[in-house]
MIZA-147161 format. One record per residue (C-alpha): residue in three letters; x, y, z. Coordinates in pm, whole numbers, plus 50000, padded with zeros to 5 digits. Layout:
ALAXYZ...
# end
This chain:
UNK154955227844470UNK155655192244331UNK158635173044383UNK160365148844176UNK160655113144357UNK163525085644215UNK162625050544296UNK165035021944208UNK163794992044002UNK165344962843915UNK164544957943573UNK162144929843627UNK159544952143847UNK159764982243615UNK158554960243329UNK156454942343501UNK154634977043660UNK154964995443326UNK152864965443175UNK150284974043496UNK150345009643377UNK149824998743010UNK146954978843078UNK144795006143297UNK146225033443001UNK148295053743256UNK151985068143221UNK154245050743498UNK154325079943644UNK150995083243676UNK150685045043776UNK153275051344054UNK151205079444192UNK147865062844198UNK149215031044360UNK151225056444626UNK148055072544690UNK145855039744741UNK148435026444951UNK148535053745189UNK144545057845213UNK144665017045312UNK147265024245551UNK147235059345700UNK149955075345869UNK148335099746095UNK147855093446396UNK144335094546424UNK144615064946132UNK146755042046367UNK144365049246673UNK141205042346456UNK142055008846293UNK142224987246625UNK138724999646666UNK137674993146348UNK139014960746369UNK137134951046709UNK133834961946614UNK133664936046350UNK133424909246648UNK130004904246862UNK130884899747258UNK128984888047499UNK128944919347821UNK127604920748125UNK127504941848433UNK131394938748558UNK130414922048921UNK128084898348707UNK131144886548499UNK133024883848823UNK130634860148928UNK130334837148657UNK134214835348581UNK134594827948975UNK131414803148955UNK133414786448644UNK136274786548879UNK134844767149099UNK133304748848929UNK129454757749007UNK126644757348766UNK125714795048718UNK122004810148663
# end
């Protein structure tokens, strides 16, 4: 069953996305629901989509890791100020 959304546009914006629509040959309407739908596959709502994107985001990056004692070590060796191996 579709429903019938009413957005309110001050008359710059509406001309300004019905020339958007214009160009790529779309109805606003149809404009209006394409951009809705890109917008929420960018930024989901679910909650698996919140939970994901911090992951996403850190696997991007290249760490250096170690055994957890070993790390211990060399942040206490930087500590005090030895050389580590």
């Amino acid at each position: 069953m579709s429903k019938r959304l009413r957005v309110l546009l001050g008359e710059p914006e509406r001309r300004e996305i019905q020339r958007a629509a214009r160009a790529q040959r779309m109805t606003v309407p149809e404009w209006a629901r394409q951009a809705l739908r890109t917008a929420l596959r960018r930024d989901p709502v679910s909650s698996a989509g919140r939970k994901i994107k911090p992951v996403r985001a850190a696997v991007r990056y290249s760490f250096p890791t170690a055994d957890i004692e070993e790390m211990f070590s060399q942040i206490e060796s930087g500590y005090l100020g030895e050389r580590g191996s």
